[in-house]
N, C-alpha and C positions, 0 to 999 in steps of 0.2 A: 564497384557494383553498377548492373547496366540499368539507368532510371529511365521506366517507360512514360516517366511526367515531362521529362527534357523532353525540347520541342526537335531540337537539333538532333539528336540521336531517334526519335519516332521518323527522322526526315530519311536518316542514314538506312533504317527498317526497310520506309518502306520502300524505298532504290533498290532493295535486295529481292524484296515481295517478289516471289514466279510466277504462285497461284496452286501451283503443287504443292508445297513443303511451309510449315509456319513457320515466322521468323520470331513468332512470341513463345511457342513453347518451347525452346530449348535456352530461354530466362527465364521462366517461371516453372519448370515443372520441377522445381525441389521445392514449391512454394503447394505445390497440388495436394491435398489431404485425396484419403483413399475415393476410388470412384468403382462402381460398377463397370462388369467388362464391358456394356454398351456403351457407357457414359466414356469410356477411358479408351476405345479403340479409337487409333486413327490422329492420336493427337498432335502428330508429328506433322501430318497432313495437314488435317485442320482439325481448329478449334473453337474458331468463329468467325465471323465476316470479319478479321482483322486489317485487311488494309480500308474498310472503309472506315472504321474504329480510327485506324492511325491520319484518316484525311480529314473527319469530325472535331478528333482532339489538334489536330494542324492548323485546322479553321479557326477553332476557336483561339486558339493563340492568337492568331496574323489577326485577327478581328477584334481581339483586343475585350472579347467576351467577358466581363469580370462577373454575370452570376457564379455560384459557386453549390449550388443544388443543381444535379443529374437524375434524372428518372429515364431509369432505360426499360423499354416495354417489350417483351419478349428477350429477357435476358439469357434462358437457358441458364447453364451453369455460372453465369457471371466472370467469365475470366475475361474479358472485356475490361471490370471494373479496375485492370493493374494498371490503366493509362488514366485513371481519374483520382490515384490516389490523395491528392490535393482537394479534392472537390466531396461533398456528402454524394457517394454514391447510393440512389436507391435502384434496386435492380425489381422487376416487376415480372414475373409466368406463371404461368395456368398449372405448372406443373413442378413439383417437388422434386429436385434431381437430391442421391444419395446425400451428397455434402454440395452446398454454392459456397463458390472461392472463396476463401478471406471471410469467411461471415461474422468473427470477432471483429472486422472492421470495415464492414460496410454491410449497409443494412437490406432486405431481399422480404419482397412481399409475395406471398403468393394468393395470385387473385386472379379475373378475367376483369381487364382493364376496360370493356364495354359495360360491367355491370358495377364496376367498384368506383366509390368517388374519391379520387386521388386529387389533389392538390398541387395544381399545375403552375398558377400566378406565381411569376417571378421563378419560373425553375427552367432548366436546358432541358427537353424530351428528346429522348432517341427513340426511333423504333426503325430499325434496320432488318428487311425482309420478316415483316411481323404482319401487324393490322396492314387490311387488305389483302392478305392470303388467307388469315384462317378463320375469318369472319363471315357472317352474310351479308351477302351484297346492299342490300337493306337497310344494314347499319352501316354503312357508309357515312351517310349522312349526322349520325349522332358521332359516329368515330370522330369526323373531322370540326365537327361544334365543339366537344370536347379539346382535343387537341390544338382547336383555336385560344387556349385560354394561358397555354404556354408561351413568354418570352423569346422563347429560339426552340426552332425543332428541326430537327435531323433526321430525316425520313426517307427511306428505300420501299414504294410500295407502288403497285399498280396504278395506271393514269386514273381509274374509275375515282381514287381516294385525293392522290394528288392535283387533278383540277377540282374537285370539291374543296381544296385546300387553298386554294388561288382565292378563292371570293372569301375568305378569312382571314387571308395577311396583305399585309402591304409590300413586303420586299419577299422576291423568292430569287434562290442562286442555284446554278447547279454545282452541285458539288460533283458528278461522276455520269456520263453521259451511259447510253446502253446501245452501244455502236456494235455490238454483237449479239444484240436482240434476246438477248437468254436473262433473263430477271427484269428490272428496272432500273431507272435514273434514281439515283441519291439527289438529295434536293436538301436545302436549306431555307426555312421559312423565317420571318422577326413581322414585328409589327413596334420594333422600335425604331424610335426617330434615327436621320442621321444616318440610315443605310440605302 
């Protein structure tokens, strides 16, 4: 069986990554419960920002991460959560897709992560091409108070969010530059010691 928790085989992924073609659904789609034809076109293609998913859960290995609470903000359908199965994944959207992956095992809130109080101390945050796109500009500012309150965060989001995120951590890394100007820089925030 191919284990998307091994760090070494996520490494082997994503060496194959094109950008055209997923390297995660043709392991997981016997694991896929039914989806609407929206939700289910294209899955071959894509299925989610997976190689940034595969450099997150890399990082967190090689960094030696030992939280073991995930809150991913803008999960979509959660097929993400197959690289954290080791970890409580909570998956967090605005919106209810037919069935979220695995939802006998791993848990899936649906909310707007600017108006809900979710409980961040001590937990890993992802938010990957989420907050900072489909927000007002406005809440920037409470977005990134909030999201200051997380251990380690994983973030793909417009400069406006990620320097407002600068003056609330101590250590930032990049994880993924944007040398083709089309989305953003993936970043890694901590404000724990020793980084």
């Amino acid at each position: 069986m191919n284990n998307l928790n091994d760090i070494n085989y996520l490494k082997q992924l994503l060496a194959k990554y094109d950008g055209d073609h997923s390297v995660i659904y043709p392991i997981i789609k016997n694991r896929i419960s039914e989806l609407s034809e929206s939700e289910g076109a294209f899955m071959n293609e894509f299925m989610f920002f997976e190689d940034d998913y595969m450099k997150y859960r890399i990082h967190m290995d090689e960094n030696n991460i030992k939280c073991k609470d995930v809150i991913d903000i803008g999960c979509q359908l959660g097929f993400q959560s197959c690289m954290f199965d080791e970890f409580n994944y909570t998956g967090v959207d605005r919106c209810k897709p037919t069935n979220f992956f695995e939802a006998e095992k791993h848990h899936y809130i649906i909310c707007n992560f600017i108006s809900t109080e979710l409980e961040l101390k001590d937990k890993i945050v992802i938010s990957n091409m989420s907050l900072g796109y489909f927000n007002q500009p406005e809440e920037n500012e409470a977005i990134a108070e909030k999201l200051s309150k997380a251990e380690h965060l994983y973030i793909a989001a417009p400069e406006r969010l990620t320097d407002l995120l600068d003056s609330k951590f101590t250590y930032r890394e990049m994880i993924t530059d944007n040398k083709d100007g089309i989305g953003s820089c993936r970043y890694y925030f901590t404000n724990v010691k020793n980084k």
